[in-house]
C-alpha positions as CSV (number, residue, x, y, z in Angstrom):
1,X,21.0,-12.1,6.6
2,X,19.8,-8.3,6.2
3,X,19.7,-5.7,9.1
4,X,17.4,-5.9,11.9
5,X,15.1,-3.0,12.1
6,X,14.7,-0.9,14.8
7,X,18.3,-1.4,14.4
8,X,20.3,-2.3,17.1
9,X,23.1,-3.8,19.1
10,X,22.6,-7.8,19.6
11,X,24.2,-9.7,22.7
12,X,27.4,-10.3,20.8
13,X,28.0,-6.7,20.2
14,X,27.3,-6.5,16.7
15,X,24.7,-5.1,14.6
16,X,21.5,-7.5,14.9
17,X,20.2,-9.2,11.6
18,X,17.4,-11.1,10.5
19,X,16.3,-13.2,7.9
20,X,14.9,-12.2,4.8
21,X,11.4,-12.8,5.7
22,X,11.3,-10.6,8.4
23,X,13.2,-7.9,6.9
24,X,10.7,-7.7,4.6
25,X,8.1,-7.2,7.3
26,X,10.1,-4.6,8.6
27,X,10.4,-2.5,5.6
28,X,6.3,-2.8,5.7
29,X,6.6,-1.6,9.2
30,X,8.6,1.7,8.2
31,X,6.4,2.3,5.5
32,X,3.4,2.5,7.1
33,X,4.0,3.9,10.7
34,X,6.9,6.6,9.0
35,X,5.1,10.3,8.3
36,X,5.3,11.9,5.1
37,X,8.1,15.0,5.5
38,X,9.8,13.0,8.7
39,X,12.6,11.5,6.2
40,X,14.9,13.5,4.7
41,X,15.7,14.0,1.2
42,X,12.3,11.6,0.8
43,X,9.8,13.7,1.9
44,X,6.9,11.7,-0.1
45,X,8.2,8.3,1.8
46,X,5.6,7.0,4.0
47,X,1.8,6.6,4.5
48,X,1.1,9.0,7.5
49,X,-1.8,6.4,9.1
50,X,-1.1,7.6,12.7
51,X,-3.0,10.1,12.1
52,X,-6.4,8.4,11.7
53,X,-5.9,7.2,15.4
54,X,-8.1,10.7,15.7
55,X,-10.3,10.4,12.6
56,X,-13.9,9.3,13.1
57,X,-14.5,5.9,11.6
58,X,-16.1,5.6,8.8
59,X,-16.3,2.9,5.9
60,X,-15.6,5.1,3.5
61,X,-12.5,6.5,5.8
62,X,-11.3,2.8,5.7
63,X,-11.3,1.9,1.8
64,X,-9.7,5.4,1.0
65,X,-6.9,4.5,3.5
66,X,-6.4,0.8,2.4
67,X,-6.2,2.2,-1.2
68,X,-3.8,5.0,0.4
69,X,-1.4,2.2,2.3
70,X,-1.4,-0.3,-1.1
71,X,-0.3,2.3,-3.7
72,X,2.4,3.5,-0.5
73,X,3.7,-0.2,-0.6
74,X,3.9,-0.7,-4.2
75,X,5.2,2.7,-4.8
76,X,8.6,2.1,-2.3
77,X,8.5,-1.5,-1.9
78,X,7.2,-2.8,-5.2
79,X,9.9,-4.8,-6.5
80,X,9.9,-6.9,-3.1
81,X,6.4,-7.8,-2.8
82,X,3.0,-7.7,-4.5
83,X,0.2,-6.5,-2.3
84,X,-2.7,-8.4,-2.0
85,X,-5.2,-7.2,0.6
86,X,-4.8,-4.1,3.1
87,X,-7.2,-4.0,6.2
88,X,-7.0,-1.1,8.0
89,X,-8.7,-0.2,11.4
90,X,-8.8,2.0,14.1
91,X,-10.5,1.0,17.7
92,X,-10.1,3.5,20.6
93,X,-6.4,4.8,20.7
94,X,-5.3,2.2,18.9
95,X,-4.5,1.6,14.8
96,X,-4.6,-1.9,13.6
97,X,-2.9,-2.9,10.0
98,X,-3.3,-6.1,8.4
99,X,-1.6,-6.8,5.3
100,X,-1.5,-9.7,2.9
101,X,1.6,-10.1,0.6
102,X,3.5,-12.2,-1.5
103,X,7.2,-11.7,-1.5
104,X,8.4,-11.6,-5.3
105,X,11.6,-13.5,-4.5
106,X,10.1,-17.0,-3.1
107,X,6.3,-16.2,-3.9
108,X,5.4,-17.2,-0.4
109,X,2.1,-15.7,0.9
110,X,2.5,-14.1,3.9
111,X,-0.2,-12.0,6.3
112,X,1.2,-9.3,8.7
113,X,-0.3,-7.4,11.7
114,X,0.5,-4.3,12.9
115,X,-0.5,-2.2,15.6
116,X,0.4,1.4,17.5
117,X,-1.5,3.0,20.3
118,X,-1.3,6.2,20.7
């Protein structure tokens, strides 16, 4: 069991945990929605994406960020999973992530989506 994240308190009063799967997930999760500079002593950790919520769309806007949150994961979470696809969109106030990856440990596939509204 690792460490639920956002972490918190569960109903017995302990620290809530997860399985491995979803901790995984979670670590995606930090990674993309965390903001370059906002953790300290890591101030390279993180892919910044909120901030396309107020980017005009563009294809080209898309690729560069897909290619931005790929090399992000491999870069901090590389040794737990190999990255497959990145879709990355943004549709009003709100950013959608979708990201295909296998976990290195059980080489399970596994498809994620994110989303933050601004």
């Amino acid at each position: 069991m690792e460490i639920a994240y956002p972490f918190r308190i569960d109903s017995r009063g302990r620290t809530a945990s997860c399985d491995a799967e979803r901790h995984v997930r979670d670590l995606i999760e930090q990674v993309l929605f965390t903001m370059p500079g906002e953790r300290v002593n890591r101030p390279d950790y993180g892919c910044g994406i909120m901030q396309l919520v107020f980017a005009p769309n563009s294809d080209e806007l898309a690729s560069a960020t897909s290619f931005l949150v790929q090399g992000q994961l491999q870069q901090w979470l590389g040794d737990l999973i190999q990255v497959e696809a990145v879709k990355v969109e943004s549709v009003e106030s709100t950013l959608n992530v979708t990201v295909q990856y296998i976990i290195r440990r059980t080489q399970q596939l596994h498809v994620a989506q994110f989303s933050r509204e601004v």
